[in-house]
C-alpha positions in Angstrom: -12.1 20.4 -19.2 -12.6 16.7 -19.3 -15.8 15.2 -19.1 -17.3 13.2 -16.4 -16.7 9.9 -18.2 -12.8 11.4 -19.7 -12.1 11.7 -16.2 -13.1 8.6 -14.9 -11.1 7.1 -17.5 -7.9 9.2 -17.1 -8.2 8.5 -13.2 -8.5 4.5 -13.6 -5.5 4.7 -16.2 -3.2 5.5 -13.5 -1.4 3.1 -11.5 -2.6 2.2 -8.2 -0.1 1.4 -5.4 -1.5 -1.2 -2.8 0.3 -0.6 0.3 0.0 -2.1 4.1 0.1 0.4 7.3 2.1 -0.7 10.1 6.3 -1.5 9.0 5.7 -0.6 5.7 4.2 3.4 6.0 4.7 3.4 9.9 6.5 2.3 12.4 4.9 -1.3 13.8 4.2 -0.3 17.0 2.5 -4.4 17.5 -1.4 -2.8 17.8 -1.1 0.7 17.8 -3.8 2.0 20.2 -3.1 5.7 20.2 -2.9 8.6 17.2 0.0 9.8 19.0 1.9 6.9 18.1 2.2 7.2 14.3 5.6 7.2 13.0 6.8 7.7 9.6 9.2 4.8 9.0 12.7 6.3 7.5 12.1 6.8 4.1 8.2 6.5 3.7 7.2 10.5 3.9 10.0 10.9 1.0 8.5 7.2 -1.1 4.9 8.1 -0.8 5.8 11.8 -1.9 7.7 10.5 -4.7 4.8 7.9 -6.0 2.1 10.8 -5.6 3.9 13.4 -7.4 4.7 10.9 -10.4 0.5 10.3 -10.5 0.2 6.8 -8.5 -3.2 6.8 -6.3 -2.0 5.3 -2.8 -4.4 3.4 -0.9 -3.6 1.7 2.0 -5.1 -2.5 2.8 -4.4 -3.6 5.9 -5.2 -6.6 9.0 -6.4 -4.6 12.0 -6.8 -7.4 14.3 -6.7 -5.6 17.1 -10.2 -4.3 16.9 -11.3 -7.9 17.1 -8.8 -8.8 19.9 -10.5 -6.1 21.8 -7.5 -4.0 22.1 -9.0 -0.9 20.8 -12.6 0.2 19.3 -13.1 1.5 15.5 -13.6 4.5 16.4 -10.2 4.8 17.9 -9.1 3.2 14.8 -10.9 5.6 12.7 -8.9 8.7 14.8 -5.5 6.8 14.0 -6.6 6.7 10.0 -7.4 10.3 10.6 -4.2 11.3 11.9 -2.5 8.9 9.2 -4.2 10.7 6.4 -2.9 13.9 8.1 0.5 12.9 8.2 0.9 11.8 4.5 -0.9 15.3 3.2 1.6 17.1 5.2 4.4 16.0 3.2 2.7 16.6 0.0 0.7 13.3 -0.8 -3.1 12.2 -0.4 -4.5 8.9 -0.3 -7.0 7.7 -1.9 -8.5 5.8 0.4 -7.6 3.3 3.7 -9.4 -0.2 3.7 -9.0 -2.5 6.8 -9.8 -5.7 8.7 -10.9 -5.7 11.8 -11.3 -9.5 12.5 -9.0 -11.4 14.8 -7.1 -13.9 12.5 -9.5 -17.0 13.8 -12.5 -15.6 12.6 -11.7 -17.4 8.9 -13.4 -14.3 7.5 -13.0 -12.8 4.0 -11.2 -9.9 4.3 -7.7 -10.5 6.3 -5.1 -10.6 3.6 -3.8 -12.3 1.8 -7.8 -13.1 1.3 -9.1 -10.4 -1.4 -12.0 -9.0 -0.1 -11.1 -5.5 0.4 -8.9 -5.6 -2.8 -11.4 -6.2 -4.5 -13.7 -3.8 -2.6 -11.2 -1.0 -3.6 -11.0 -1.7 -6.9 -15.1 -1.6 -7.2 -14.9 1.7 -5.6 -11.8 3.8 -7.3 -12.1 1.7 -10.7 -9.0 -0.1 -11.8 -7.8 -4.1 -12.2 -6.3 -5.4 -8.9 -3.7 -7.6 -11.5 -2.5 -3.9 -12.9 -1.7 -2.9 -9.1 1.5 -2.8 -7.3 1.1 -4.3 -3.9 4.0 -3.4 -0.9 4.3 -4.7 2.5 6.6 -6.0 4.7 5.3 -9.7 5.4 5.2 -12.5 2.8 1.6 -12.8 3.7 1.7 -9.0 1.5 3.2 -11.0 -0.9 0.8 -14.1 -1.1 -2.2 -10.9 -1.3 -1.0 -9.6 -4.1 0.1 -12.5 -6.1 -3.4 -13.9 -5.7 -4.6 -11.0 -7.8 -1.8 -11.7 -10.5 -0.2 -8.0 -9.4 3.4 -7.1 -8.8 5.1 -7.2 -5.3 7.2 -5.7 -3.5 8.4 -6.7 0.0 9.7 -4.5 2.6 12.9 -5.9 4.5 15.5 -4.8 6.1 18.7 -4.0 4.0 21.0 -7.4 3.8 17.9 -9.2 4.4 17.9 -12.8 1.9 14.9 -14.1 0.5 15.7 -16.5 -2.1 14.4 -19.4 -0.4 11.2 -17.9 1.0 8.2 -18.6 -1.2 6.3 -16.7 -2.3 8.7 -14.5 -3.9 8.1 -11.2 -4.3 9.1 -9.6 -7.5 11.6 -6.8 -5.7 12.8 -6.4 -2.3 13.0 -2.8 -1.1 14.8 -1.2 2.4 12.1 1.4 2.3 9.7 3.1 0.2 12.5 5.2 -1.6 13.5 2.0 -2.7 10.6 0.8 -3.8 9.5 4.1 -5.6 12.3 4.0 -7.6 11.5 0.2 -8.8 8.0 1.6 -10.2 9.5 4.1 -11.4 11.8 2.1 -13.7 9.1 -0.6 -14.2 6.7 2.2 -15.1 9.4 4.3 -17.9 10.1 0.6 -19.3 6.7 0.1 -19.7 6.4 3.3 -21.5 9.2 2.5 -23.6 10.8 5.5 -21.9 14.8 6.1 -22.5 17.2 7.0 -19.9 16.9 10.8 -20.9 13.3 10.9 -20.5 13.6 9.8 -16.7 13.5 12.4 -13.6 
């Protein structure tokens, strides 16, 4: 068996995928307020299964603003995480952990991407480079967040969708987490030096 140090080594060498909550796991349901309400969007039970099974650690970073609006209390938000982390070990994936802001976007705080605050804050706790991450999300403000920390991008957009002139680009655009699962994957086996035959 590995020792306490081995396995805090093996755990920080593998990849960590950054992803926001609501269009990108969920369905956006513009301030979710009820558990109830949680929605796989089509394709993210089968992307987040994919990345877990290939030995990514998920970990959701997302704006909560409605907390600060007033809209809804923490503790509500805390039952909707719950639920959330629910959902995604029902279809055979964990997360590692969910960090969120809860300030409205006025308050010029330090946490509401694309600022880095809780980026950072995650990599402190679970012990791996933010620029080594992959981040996904479904605004260009996703994009902006993990650019800052020199990490790969991917943004979620509907299929058709151009980009070319929005700035700043991300480095693949995905329909939905099968998509973009399949994008590590290839970025990952390249990486590796892997050959065609060695790829699932």
């Amino acid at each position: 068996m590995p020792t306490g140090n081995e396995a805090t080594v093996a755990m920080a060498s593998k990849q960590v995928v950054i992803l926001d909550r609501d269009g990108t796991i969920v369905v956006d349901r513009n301030y979710l307020d009820d558990p109830a309400g949680l929605e796989f969007e089509p394709g993210a039970a089968e992307g987040l299964r994919r990345l877990y099974e290939r030995g990514h650690r998920l970990v959701i970073i997302t704006n909560q603003s409605g907390v600060g609006r007033g809209l809804f209390s923490l503790a509500r938000l805390a039952e909707i995480h719950a639920r959330l982390e629910a959902m995604v070990v029902s279809i055979g994936a964990r997360l590692e952990a969910i960090y969120f802001c809860p300030h409205a976007p006025d308050a010029e705080c330090s946490c509401r991407k694309p600022e880095l605050a809780l980026l950072k804050q995650a990599a402190s706790d679970l012990g791996f480079e933010p620029s080594a991450a992959i981040v996904i999300g479904d605004k260009m403000s996703d994009v902006e967040f993990g650019q800052r920390a020199g990490a790969a991008t991917i943004l979620m957009a509907a299929a058709g969708g151009t980009f070319e002139n929005r700035q700043p680009q991300p480095d693949f655009v995905a329909a939905n987490l099968i998509e973009a699962s399949r994008w590590i994957e290839h970025r990952t086996d390249a990486s590796r030096g892997a050959g065609p035959e060695q790829r699932r």
